[in-house]
C-alpha positions in Angstrom: 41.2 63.2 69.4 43.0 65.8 67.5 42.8 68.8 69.9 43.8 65.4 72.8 46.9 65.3 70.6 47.5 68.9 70.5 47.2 69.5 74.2 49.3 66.4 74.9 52.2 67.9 72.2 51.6 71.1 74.3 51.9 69.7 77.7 55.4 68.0 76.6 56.2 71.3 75.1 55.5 72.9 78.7 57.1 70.4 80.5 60.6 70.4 78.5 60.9 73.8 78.9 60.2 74.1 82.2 63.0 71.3 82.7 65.2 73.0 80.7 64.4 76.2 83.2 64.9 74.1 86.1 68.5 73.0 84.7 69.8 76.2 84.0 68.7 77.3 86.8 70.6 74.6 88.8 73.8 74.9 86.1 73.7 78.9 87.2 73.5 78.3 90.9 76.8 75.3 90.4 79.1 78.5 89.1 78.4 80.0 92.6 79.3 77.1 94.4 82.8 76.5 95.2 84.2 73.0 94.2 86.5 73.1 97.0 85.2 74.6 99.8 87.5 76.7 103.1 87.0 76.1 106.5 85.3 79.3 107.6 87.0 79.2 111.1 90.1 79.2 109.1 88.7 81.9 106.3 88.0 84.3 109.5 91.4 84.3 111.0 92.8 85.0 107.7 91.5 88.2 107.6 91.8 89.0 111.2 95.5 88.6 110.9 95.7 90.2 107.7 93.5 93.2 109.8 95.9 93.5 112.1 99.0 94.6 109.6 97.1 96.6 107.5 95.0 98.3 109.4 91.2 97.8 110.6 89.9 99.7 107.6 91.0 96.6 105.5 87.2 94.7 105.1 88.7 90.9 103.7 85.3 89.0 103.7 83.8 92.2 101.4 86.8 92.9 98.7 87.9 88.7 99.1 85.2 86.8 99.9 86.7 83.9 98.2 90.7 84.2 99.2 91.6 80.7 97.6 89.1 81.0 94.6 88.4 83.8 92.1 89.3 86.8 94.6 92.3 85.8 96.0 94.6 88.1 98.0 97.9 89.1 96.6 100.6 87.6 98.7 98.2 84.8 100.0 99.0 81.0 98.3 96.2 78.3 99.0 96.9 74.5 98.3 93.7 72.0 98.4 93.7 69.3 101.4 91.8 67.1 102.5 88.5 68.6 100.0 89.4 72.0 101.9 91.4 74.9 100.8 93.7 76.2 103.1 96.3 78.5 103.7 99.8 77.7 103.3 101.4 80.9 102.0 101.2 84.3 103.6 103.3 87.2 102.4 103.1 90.6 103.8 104.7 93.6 102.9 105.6 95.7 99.7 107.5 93.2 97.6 104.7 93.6 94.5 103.1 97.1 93.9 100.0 95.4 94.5 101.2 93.5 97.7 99.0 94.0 101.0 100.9 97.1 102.9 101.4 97.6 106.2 99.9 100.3 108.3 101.4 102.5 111.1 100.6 100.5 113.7 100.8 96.8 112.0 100.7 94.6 115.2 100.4 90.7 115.5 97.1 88.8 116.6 97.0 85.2 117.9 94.5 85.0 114.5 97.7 84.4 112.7 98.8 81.2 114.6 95.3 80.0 113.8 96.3 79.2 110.4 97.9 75.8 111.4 98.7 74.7 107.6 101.2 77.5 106.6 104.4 76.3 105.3 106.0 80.0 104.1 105.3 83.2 106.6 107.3 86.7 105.3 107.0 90.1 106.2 108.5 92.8 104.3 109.1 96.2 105.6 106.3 95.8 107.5 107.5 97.1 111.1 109.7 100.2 110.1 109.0 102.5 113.2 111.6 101.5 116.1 110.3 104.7 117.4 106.7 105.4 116.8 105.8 101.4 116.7 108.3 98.9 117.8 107.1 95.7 117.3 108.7 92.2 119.1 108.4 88.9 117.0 105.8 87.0 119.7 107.3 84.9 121.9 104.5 82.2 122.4 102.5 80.5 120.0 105.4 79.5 117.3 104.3 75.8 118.3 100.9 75.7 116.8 102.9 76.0 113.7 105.5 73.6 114.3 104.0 70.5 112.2 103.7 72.6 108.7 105.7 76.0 109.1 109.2 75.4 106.5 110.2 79.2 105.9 110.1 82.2 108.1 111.2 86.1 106.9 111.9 89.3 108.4 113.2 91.5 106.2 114.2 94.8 106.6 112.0 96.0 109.4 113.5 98.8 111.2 110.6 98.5 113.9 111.3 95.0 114.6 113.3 95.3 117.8 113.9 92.9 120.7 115.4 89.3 121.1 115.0 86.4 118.5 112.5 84.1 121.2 113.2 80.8 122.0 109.7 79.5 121.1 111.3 79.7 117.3 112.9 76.7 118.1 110.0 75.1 118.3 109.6 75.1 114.6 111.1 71.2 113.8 110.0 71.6 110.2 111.7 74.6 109.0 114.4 74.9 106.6 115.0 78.7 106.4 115.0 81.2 108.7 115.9 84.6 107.4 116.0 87.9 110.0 117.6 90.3 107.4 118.5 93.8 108.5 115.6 94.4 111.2 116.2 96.3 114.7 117.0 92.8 116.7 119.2 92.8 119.3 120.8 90.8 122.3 122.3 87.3 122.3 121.8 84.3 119.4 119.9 81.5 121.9 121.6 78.5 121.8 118.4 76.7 121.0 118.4 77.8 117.4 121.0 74.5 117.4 117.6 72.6 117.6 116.6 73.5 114.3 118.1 70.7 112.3 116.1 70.6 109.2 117.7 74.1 108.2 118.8 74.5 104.9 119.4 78.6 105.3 120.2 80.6 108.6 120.4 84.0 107.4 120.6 87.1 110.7 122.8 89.7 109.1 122.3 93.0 109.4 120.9 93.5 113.1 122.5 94.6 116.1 123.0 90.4 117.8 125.5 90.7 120.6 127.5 87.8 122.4 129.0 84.7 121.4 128.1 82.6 117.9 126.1 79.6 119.8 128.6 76.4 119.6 125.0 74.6 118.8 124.9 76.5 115.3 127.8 74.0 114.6 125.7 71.4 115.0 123.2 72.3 111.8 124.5 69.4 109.2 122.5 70.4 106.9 123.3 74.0 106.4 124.1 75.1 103.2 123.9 78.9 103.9 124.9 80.5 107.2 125.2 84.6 107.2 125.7 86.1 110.6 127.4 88.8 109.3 127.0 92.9 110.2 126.2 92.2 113.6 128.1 92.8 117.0 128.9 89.5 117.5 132.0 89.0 120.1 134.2 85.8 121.0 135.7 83.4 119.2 134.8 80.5 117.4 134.9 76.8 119.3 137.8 74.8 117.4 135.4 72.1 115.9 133.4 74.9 114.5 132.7 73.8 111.3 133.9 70.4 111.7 130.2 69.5 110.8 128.9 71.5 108.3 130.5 70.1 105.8 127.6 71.2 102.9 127.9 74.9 103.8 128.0 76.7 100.3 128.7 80.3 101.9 129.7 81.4 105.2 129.5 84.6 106.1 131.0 86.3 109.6 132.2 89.5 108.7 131.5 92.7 110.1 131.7 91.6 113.5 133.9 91.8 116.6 135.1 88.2 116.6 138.6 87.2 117.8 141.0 84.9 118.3 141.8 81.7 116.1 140.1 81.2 113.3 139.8 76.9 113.5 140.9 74.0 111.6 137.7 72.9 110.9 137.1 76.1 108.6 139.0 74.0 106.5 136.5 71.3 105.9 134.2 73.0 104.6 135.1 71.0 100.7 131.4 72.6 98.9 131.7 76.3 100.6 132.3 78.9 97.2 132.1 81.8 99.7 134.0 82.1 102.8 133.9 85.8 104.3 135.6 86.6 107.6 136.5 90.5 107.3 136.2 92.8 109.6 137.2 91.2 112.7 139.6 90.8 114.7 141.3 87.3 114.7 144.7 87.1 115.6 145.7 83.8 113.8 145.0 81.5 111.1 144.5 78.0 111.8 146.0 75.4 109.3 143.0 75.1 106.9 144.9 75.0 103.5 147.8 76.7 101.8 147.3 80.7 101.7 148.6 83.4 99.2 148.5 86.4 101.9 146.8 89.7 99.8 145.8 92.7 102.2 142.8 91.5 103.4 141.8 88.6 101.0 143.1 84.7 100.8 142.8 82.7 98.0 143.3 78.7 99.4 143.1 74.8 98.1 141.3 73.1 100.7 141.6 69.4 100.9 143.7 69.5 97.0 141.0 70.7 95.7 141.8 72.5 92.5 138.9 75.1 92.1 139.6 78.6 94.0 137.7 79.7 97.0 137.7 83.4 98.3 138.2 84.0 101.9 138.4 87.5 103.5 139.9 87.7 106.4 141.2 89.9 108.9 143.6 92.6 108.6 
């Protein structure tokens, strides 16, 4: 009976350790299993259209085989939904030291309009070769996008050359739209004016030509619009600014715009920044009571008492 007893103790003793083992075991194997798994369709075109800026040497699914978990890709934001991780933030460029650069002959793959849940797409000196490798922002495509994408950037990519495409307009959700200082050129399209959720409208610093779309007046939600440093010709439709009336800053200068400046400048009762230089109006509409400086105007619009700066035209 005693050895029974013994064997018995033994066999428990066997038996807890081996459950024990087999809890570990399964406690180990948990660590490697992602709580919140990504959609490998989705995980794939990540890299593909990460690939395709950096360069083909760039292996994603070996140095991040978990973007959204514990190897995530500078510059790339993940939010969880649904159970699923997904993409919602894609930064590309040299704005960190550690930020994904571009190679020579970054180009754009239709992988990148696979990831349907971004809400912020940038690109930072990405394109900078007008010559060696111009690069056009695609034209088709924009609307697989158009139910999450807020924020789009360009900024200052020399390479980036040709027309701003309609198809942006196809983007109902976004609320800034920055083309800073690229290589774009030819006319604004008027369907921009569709884009009525914008907060931000910011094209300064290309090489735009034509007339400054009447539809632009139309953005009532504006609160910045910077069209400046451009080649922008015409003059401005009278009601033009009759309806943004929550424009903080306004920015035309450095431009080839004539004519009257119009009334409804003046109605513009938030703007702190008003610049106009480097035109060439002819006349000032009535939009408040000027002190006439060289090139500067200091004004009261609607008896207000606080100063804004305009710059106008010499």
């Amino acid at each position: 009976m005693k050895n029974l007893i013994v064997m018995n103790k033994s066999s428990v003793l066997v038996f807890l350790l081996v459950g024990l083992f087999v809890l570990c075991e399964c406690e180990d194997e948990d660590q490697f299993l992602p709580v919140s798994p990504m959609v490998k369709k989705e995980q794939e075109a990540l890299y593909s259209a990460i690939q395709g800026f950096v360069g083909n040497s760039w292996n994603g699914s070996d140095l991040y085989p978990d973007p959204c978990g514990w190897t995530p890709i500078q510059g790339v934001y993940c939010d969880l939904l649904d159970g699923y991780w997904h993409v919602t933030v894609l930064n590309i460029g040299l704005v960190f030291d550690n930020s994904l650069q571009c190679s020579p002959n970054a180009k754009f793959t239709h992988h990148l309009f696979e990831l349907i849940h971004l809400r912020s797409l940038s690109f930072f000196h990405c394109f900078s070769s007008p010559r060696d490798n111009p690069i056009r922002i695609p034209s088709s495509n924009w609307e697989r996008l158009s139910n999450s994408l807020e924020s789009l950037e360009f900024r200052s990519n020399g390479g980036l050359i040709g027309t701003i495409p309609v198809s942006i307009s196809y983007l109902k959700k976004l609320r800034s739209l920055v083309l800073l200082e690229n290589g774009l050129i030819g006319d604004l399209p008027i369907e921009l004016g569709n884009l009525v959720n914008l907060k931000q409208l910011v094209l300064a610093g290309n090489k735009f030509t034509g007339q400054i779309p009447p539809s632009l007046g139309g953005l009532t939600e504006l609160l910045i619009m910077d069209l400046s440093r451009n080649s922008l010709t015409g003059t401005l439709m009278l009601t033009f600014g009759c309806n943004l009336t929550s424009l903080l800053k306004l920015d035309l200068s450095n431009n080839k715009l004539e004519g009257k400046i119009p009334e409804g400048i003046g109605r513009l009762k938030n703007a702190t920044l008003l610049d106009l230089g480097r035109n060439k109006f002819s006349e000032f509409g009535d939009i408040g009571s000027f002190k006439y400086g060289v090139n500067r105007f200091s004004t009261r619009i609607h008896g207000r008492d606080e100063k804004v700066e305009i710059f106008g035209a010499k």
